[in-house]
C-alpha positions as CSV (number, residue, x, y, z in Angstrom):
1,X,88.5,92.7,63.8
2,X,91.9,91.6,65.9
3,X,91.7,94.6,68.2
4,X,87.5,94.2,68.7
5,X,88.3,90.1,69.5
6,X,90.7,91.0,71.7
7,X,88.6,93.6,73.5
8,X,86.0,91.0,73.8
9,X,87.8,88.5,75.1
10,X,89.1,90.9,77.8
11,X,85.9,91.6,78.6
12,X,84.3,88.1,78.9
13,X,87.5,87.1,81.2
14,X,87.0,90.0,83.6
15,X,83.4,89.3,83.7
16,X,83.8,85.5,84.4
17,X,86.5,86.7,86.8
18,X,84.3,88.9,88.7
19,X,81.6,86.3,89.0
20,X,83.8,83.8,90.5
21,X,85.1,85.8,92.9
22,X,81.5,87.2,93.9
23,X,80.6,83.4,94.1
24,X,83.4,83.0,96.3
25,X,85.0,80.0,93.9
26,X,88.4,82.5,93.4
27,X,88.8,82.9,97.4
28,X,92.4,84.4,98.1
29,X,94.7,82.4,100.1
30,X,96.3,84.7,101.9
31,X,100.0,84.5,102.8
32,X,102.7,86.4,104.1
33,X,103.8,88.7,101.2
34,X,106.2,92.0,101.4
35,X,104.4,94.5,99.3
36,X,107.4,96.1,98.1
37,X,108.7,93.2,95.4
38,X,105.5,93.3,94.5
39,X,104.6,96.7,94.0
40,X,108.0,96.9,92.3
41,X,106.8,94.0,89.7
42,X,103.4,95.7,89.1
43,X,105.0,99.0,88.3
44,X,107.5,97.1,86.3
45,X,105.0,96.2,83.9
46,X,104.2,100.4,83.1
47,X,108.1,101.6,83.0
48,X,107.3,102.1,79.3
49,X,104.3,103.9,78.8
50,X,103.3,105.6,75.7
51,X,102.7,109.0,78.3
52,X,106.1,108.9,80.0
53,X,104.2,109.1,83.1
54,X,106.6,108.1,85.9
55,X,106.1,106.2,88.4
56,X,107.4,106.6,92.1
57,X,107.2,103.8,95.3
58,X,106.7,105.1,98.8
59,X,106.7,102.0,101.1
60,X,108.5,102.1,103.9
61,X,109.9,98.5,105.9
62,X,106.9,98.8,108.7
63,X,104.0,99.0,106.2
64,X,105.4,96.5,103.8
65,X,104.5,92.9,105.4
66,X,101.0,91.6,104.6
67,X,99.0,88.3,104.8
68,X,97.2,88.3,101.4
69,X,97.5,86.1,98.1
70,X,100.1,87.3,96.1
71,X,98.4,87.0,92.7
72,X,95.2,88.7,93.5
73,X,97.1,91.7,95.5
74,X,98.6,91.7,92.2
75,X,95.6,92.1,89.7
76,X,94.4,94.9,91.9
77,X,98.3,97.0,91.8
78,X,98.5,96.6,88.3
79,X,94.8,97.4,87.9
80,X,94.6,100.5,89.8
81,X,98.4,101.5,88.5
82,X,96.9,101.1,84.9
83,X,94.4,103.3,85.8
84,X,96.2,106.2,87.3
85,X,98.8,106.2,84.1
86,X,95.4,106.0,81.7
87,X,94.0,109.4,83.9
88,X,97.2,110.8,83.9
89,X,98.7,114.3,82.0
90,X,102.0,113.1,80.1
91,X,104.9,113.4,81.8
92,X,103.0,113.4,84.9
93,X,103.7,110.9,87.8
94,X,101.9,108.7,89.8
95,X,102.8,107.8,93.4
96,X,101.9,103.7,95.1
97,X,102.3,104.3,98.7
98,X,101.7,102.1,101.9
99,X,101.3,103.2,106.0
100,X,100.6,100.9,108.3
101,X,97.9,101.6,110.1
102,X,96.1,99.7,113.5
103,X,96.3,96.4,112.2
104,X,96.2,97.2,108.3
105,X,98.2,98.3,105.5
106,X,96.5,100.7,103.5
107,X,97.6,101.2,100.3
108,X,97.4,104.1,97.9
109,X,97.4,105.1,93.9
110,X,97.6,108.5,93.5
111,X,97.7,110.2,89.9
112,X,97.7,113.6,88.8
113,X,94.7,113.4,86.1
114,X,91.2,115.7,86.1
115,X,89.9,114.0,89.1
116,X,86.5,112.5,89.9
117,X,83.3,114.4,91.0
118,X,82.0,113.6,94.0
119,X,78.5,112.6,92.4
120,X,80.6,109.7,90.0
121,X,83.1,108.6,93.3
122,X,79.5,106.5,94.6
123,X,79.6,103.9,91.6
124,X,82.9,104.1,90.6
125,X,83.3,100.6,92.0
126,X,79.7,99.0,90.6
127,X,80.0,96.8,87.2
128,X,79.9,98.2,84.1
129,X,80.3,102.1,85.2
130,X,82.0,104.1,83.3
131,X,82.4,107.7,84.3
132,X,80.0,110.1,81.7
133,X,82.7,113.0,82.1
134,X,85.4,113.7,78.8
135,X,88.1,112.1,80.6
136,X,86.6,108.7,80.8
137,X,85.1,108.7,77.4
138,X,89.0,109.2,76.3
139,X,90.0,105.7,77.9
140,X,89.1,102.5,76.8
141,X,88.0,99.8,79.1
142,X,84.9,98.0,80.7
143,X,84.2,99.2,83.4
144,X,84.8,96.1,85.3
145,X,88.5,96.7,86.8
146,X,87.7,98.9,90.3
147,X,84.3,96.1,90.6
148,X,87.3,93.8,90.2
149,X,89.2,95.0,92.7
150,X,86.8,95.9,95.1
151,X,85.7,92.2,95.1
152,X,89.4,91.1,95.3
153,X,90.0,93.9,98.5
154,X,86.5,92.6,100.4
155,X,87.8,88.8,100.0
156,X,90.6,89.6,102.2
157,X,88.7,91.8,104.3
158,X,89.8,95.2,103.7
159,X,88.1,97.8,101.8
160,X,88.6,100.3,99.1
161,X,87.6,103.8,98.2
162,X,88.8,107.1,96.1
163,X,89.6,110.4,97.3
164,X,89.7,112.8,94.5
165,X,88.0,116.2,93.4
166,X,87.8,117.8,90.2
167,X,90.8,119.2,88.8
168,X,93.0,117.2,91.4
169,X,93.8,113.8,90.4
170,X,92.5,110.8,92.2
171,X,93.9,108.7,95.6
172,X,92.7,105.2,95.2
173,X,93.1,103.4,99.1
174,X,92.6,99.8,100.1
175,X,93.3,98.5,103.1
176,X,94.9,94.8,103.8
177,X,95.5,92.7,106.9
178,X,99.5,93.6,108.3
179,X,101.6,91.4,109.2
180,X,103.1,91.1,112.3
């Protein structure tokens, strides 16, 4: 009953999260913010995972410096980190990278799980969806953390997508303003 309340309540937050930031009542208040403290604290928070999957940073000084709100950038790293360790083999590894790039930082997850068909990559990022394959039926969750993020990404005017195939892993990119 503990577990199944909990589970609940994550769900109702993430879906009252989600409408408010559709709404546009959580609009990000975007500040300079060096992306590698904080990609350090969001990985900080999986050093200890039950798979032993490691984790690696790849951000160099020019790609590091973005105007975005902290917390938010935040929910989305620890989102899409959480994600790649769930998808991942044990003892695997999963990379957070940044480039810069004209005007933007993008940002990537990579993990070394099954992958993503093509056909599933379309709605990954729509409420609710939850991939139909055996990986996805393995993980818990509600299928509100990508709609999440993409919400969060589009409020500071970047965007997000996946680059994966099956038997690959997955890339998970947004994009972010830079910094000068």
């Amino acid at each position: 009953i503990l577990n199944e309340s909990k589970r609940l309540a994550t769900l109702v937050t993430d879906f009252l999260d989600l409408s408010s930031l559709e709404a546009g009542a959580l609009a990000p208040h975007p500040a300079p913010l060096d992306l590698a403290p904080l990609a350090a604290r969001a990985a900080q928070l999986f050093k200890e995972n039950p798979l032993g999957v490691r984790l690696a940073l790849d951000i160099p000084l020019d790609a590091e410096r973005l105007n975005a709100d902290e917390e938010q950038l935040y929910r989305v790293l620890v989102n899409l980190i959480g994600n790649a360790i769930k998808f991942s083999p044990a003892k695997g590894s999963v990379e957070v990278a940044a480039r810069r790039k004209e005007g933007v930082t993008e940002v990537s997850v990579a993990d070394q799980g099954p992958g993503i068909a093509l056909e599933q990559q379309a709605h990954l990022f729509q409420k609710f969806y939850r991939a139909p394959d055996a990986a996805a039926a393995k993980v818990g969750g509600t299928g509100l953390g990508l709609a999440i993020c993409k919400s969060i990404v589009e409020a500071h005017g970047g965007r997000i997508w996946v680059e994966s195939r099956p038997g690959a892993g997955a890339r998970f990119k947004f994009t972010i303003p830079a910094r000068s």
